[in-house]
N, C-alpha and C positions, 0 to 999 in steps of 0.2 A: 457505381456507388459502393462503399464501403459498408460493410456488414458486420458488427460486433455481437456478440452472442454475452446476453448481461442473462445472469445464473435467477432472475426473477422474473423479468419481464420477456425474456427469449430474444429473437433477434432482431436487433433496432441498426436503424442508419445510425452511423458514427458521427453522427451532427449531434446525433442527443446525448452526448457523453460528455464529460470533464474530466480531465487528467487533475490526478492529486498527487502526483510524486512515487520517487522509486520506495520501496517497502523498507523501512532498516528498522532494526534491531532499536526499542527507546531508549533511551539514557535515564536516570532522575535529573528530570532536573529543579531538582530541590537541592541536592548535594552538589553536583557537579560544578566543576567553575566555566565562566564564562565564555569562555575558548572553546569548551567543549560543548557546551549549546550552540553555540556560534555554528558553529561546523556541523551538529548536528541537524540545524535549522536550515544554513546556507549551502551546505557541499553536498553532489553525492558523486557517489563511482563513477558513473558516466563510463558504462565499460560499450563495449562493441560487442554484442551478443546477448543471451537470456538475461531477463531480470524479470523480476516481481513488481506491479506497479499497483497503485492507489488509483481507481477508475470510480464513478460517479456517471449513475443514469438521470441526467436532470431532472425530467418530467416527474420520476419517482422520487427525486435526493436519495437513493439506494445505492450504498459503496459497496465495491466490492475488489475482487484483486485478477488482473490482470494477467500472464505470461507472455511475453511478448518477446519478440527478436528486434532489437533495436537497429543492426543493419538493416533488414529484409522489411523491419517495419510488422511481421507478421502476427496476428494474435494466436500464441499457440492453445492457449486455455484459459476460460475463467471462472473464477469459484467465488464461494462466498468467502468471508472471512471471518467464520465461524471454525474453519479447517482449519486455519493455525490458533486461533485465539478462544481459549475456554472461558472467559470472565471477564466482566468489567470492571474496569479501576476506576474507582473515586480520588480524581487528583487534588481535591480540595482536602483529603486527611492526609497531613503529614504520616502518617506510619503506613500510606499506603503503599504496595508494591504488586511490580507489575507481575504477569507471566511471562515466565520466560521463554522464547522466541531464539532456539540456537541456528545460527546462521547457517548450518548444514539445511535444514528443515526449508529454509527462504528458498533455492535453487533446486 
């Protein structure tokens, strides 16, 4: 049995989780053109090695962020994501803007 350690609920069988995608950097997209949502939405890295991923403990709906080795499959660490992210954006005001998120900080 698979073992993931969710930063709320402590360590649950990996049945009770959801994958929500690798971690990237937002775009607006209010401004941006369509191309680049596109690919924002549809692509990612897809590299062989560490990434940051979007994880979800069902039973609670409780996201949180992942480390993980994508050969080895192994979860190196998981946090809230409150560690990289100080604010919530209101994307329904046009003048809203996000925090910024430099891609050194991700890895």
């Amino acid at each position: 049995m698979k073992i993931m350690h969710c930063p709320l609920n402590g360590p649950r069988n990996i049945s009770e989780f959801t994958y929500g995608g690798e971690l990237k950097e937002m775009i607006d997209q209010n401004t941006c053109s369509d191309e680049a949502w596109a690919d924002y939405v549809f692509n990612t890295r897809n590299i062989a090695g560490v990434v940051l991923e979007w994880w979800m403990h069902t039973p609670s709906s409780y996201w949180f962020i992942a480390e993980r080795h994508t050969v080895t499959d192994k979860i190196l660490r998981t946090f809230d994501a409150k560690a990289l992210f100080s604010q919530r954006i209101d994307f329904s005001a046009p003048e809203a803007t996000a925090t910024v998120v430099h891609k050194e900080s991700l890895t």
